[in-house]
N, C-alpha and C positions, 0 to 999 in steps of 0.2 A: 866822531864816535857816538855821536847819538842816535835812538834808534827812529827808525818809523813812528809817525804819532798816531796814526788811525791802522793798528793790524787787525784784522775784521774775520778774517777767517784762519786756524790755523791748521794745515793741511803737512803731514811730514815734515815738521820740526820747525816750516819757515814761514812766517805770517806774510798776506797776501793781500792787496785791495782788492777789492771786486765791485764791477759799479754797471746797471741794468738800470734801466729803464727810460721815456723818453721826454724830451723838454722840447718846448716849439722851436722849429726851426727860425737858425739866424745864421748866415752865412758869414755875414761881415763881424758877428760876433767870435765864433771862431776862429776864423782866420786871421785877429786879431790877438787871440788866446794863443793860437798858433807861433805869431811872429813873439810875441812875449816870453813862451817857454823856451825857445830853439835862441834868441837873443841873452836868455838868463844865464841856459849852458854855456852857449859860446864863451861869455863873458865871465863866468866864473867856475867851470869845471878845473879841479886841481889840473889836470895834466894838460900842457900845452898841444902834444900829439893826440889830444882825445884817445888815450888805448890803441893809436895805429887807424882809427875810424876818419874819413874825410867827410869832418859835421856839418859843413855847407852843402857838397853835395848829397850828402844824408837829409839834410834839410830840405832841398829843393825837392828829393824823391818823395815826401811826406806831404809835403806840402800839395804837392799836384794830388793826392786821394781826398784832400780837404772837401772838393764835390760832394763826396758821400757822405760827409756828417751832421747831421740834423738834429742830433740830441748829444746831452752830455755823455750818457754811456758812449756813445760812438766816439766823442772828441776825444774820453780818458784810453780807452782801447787803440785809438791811432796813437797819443801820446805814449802810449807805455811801451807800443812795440819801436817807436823810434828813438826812446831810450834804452830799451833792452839793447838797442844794437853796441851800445857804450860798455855791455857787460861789465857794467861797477853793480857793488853792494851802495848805499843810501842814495839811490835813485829812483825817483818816486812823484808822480805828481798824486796832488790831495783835491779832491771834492770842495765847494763850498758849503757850507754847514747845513746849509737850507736846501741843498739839493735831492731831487727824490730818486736820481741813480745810485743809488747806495745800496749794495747787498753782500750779503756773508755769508761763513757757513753755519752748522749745527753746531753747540757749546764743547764741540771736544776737539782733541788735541790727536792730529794722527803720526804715526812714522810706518815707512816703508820696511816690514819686516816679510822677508823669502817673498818679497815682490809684487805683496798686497798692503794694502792700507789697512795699518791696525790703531784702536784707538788705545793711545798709552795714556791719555787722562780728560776725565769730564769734569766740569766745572760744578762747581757742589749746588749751584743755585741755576743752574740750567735745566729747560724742558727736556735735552736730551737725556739726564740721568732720570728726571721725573719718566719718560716714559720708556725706561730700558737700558739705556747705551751704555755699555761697561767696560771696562778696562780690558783687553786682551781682544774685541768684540773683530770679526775681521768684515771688510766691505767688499758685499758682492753686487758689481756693477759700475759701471761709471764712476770717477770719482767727480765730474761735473755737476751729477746728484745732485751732493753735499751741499750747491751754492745758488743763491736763487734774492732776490729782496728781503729787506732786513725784515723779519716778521713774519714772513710767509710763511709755509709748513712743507718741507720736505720728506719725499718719502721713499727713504732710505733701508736698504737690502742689508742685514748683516749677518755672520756665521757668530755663535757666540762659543766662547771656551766649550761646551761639550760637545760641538759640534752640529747645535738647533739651529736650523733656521730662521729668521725674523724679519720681519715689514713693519716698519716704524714711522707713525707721522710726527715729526718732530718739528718742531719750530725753530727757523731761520733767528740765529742769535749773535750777536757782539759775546768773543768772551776771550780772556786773556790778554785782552789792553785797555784799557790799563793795568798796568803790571799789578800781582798782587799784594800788598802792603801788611804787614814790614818787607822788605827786602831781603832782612838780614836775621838770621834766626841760628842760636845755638844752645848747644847742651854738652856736660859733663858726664861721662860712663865712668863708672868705679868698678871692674872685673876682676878684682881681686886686689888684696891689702897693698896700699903703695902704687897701688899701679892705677892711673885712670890715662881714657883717651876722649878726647874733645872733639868736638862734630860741629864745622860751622857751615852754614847754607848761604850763600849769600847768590842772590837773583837780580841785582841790581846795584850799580855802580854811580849811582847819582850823589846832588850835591847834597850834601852831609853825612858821606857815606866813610870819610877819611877819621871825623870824630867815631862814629858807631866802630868801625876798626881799633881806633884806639881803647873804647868800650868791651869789646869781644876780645881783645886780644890780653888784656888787662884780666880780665877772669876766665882766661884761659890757659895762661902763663905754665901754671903748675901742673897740666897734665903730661904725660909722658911721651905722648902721639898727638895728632892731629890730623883730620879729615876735612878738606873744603872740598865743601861739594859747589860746582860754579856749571853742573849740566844743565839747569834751566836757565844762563846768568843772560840776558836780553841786552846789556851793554850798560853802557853812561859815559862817566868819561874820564879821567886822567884819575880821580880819587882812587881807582884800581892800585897805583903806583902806594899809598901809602900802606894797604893790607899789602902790599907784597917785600914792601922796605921791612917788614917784621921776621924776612926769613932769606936775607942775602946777607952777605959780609962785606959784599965787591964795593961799600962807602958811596961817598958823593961823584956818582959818574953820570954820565948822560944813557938815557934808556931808549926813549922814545922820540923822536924829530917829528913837529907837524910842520907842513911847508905846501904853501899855495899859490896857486898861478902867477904872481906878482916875482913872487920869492925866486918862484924856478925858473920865469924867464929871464930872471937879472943873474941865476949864477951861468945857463949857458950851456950845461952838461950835465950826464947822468950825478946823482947825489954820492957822493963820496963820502969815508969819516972824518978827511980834513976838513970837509964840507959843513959836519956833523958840529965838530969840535969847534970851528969859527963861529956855527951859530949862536944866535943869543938867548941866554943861559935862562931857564923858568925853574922856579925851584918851589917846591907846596903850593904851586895850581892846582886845586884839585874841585871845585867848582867848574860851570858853567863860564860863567863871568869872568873868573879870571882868567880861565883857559882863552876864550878867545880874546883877552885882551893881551895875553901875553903875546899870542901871535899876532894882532894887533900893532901891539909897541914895538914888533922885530920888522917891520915892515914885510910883513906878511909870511914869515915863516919865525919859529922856536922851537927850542930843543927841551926836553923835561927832564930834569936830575933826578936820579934815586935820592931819597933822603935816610940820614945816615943813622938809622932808631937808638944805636949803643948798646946799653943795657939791658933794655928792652927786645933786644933780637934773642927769638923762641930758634933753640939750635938742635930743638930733636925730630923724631923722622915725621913728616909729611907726604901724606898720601893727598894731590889735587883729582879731581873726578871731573871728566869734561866728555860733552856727548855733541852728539850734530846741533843740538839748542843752544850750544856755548857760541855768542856772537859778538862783536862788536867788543866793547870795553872788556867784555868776558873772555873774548877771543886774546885780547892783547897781554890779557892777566895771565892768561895759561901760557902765553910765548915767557913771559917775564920768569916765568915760575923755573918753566922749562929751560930757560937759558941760562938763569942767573942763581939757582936755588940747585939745593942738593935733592926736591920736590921728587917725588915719581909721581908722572902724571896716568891716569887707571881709565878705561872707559874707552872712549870714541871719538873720531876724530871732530876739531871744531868745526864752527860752521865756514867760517872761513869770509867774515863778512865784518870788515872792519877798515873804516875811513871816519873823517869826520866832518860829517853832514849838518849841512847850514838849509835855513828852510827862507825862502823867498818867494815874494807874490807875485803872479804872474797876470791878476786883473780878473774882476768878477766877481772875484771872492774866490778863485782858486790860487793856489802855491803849488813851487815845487822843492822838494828835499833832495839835492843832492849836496855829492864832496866837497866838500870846497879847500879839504887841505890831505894831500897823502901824509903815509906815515915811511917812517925809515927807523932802524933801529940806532944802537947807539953806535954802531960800526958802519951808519950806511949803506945797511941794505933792505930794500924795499918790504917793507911787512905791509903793505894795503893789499887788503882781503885774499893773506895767505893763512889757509888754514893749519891749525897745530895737530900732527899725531902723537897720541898719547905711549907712553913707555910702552904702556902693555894694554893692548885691545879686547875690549870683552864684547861679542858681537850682541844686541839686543835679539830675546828672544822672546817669543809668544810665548811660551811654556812659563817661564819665569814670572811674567805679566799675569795670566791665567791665574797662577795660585800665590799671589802676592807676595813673592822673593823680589827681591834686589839684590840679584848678583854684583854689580857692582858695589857695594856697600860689604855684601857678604870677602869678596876676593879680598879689598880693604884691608879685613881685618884680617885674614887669613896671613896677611904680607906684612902686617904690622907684629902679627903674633910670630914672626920670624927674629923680631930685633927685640 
């Protein structure tokens, strides 16, 4: 469940690598990088059937185009279509740090709204806001444009909200990864005597995010409603499970199974919940470290208990808000919410992009990030990268964007001002 560590460009909700330009040719050097990547999978992609894909002869197919790669861009671009064929989420090869194939887009954030690329957010310290780019802004032209060497200067076609047209040279920029900091942000409304509702943001599910839960949820206690917004939440990992033990009742049960190649070839068959229940028991993993040591000590697969808050479980209504950017650890939060909570979940559907990805070197100074463990729920059934729909869909609109509403936020309240 961890995310991508280099997102470089972010284009309709999902961050991207992009990698140009050239390094002298070495044949024996890639085809060496070559055998390394396709050996790493083999050997450690959770699922035994590779997704239904035959990865040897996938491999042999890949391998005979190795002729034509003379530079690093060339090698990452064969490498990523011969994983795209795996169609998993935390699949990814990464650059060596030193390498001069490295490029992005412009500092802004797009989504696909009536079938163009709009920008729903610029980065507050980017050239793109410095020279123009605004929220709502729509792109006319290629969205290839957008992507070019880190630094470089693109020059980028946009419609803005009243309809002007504009030619923008903007500079090629790294922006929204690393994730924003703090992660986790909230506030108290007081709308009338007696009555307040609470708003928590949380954008990340990393390690010390179980104590900040307990923080936010502690001076939160007393208000009357509750709003988590988790539409930006880019993953992390198991700590999700403790903000969400603050608004179930269902006790100490098992929620989540992680289970890796090792695990699933020794049980033999599809994962079942007697499957589930046998497994060995993880209970407040909510780090890094301890998560994968738990599936560690289970010889290669564990299961993760709710834990059972008491007193402390906030029993009034909950409105979760999740959009196409809800991935990964944030993806799993909104399944929890929706499965185990009396939650209504508001917004859009997740991204649908959740396993839990291990990063291994493959020689060079390059790595690759893939899954090395599915997920199952607590009833044994497969949740790797199946996306959550929300109760009630609110589609995103440019109009909204334009004159700075937040519909979702507004419906919100409109649904909480019912109860």
């Amino acid at each position: 469940m961890r995310p991508w560590k280099q997102a470089i460009a972010a284009i309709g909700g999902a961050a991207t690598i992009f990698c140009a330009g050239d390094a002298p040719a070495a044949d024996a050097k890639y085809a060496k990088l070559f055998d390394g990547l396709w050996t790493t999978i083999n050997q450690n992609f959770y699922d035994p059937h590779f997704h239904g894909v035959d990865w040897r002869a996938t491999g042999d197919r890949y391998r005979a185009k190795l002729g034509d790669v003379q530079s690093d861009a060339q090698f990452a671009a064969l490498a990523t279509a011969m994983l795209a064929e795996l169609k998993s989420s935390h699949l990814y090869v990464q650059l060596p740090v030193a390498s001069k194939a490295f490029t992005s887009g412009i500092g802004a954030r797009f989504a696909t709204i009536d079938g163009v690329l709009t920008v729903v957010e610029v980065s507050p310290v980017s050239d793109a806001r410095r020279r123009g780019v605004r929220v709502g802004d729509r792109l006319i032209g290629p969205r290839g444009a957008l992507n070019g060497p880190l630094g470089s200067v693109a020059s980028v076609g946009l419609e803005s909200c009243d309809g002007r047209r504009k030619t923008l040279k903007v500079r090629r920029e790294a922006a929204f990864w690393p994730p924003e900091h703090p992660g986790w942000r909230w506030s108290v409304l007081g709308n009338e005597p007696g009555r307040t509702i609470g708003y928590l943001r949380v954008d990340r599910f990393d390690d010390g995010a179980a104590e900040i839960a307990d923080t936010a949820m502690a001076e939160l206690k007393s208000t009357k409603a509750l709003i988590i917004d988790v539409r930006n939440n880019s993953g992390g990992n198991t700590s999700a499970l403790r903000l969400g033990a603050y608004f179930t009742d269902i006790g100490e049960k098992p929620v989540l199974a992680l289970f890796a190649r090792p695990y699933l070839e020794a049980l033999g068959h599809p994962v079942t919940k007697a499957d589930v229940l046998k497994a060995p028991k993880a209970l407040r993993a909510y780090t890094d470290a301890t998560v994968f040591k738990a599936v560690s000590d289970g010889g290669g697969g564990a299961v993760f208990y709710n834990e059972e808050i008491g007193a402390a479980r906030y029993g009034k209504p909950v409105i979760v808000l999740t959009s196409e950017d809800t991935g990964s650890s944030g993806d799993g939060f909104a399944r929890f919410m929706h499965t185990n909570t009396k939650a209504r979940l508001l917004g859009r559907t997740t991204a649908g992009k959740i396993l839990s990805g291990e990063d291994f070197p493959i020689g060079e100074g390059w790595s690759v990030t893939l899954p090395a463990q599915g997920l199952w729920d607590g009833d044994g059934v497969d949740i790797s990268d199946r996306a959550v729909s929300p109760d009630i869909t609110i589609p995103l609109g440019r109009a909204a964007l334009c004159s700075g509403r937040d519909v979702d936020i507004e419906q919100a309240l409109d649904l909480l001002a019912q109860h």
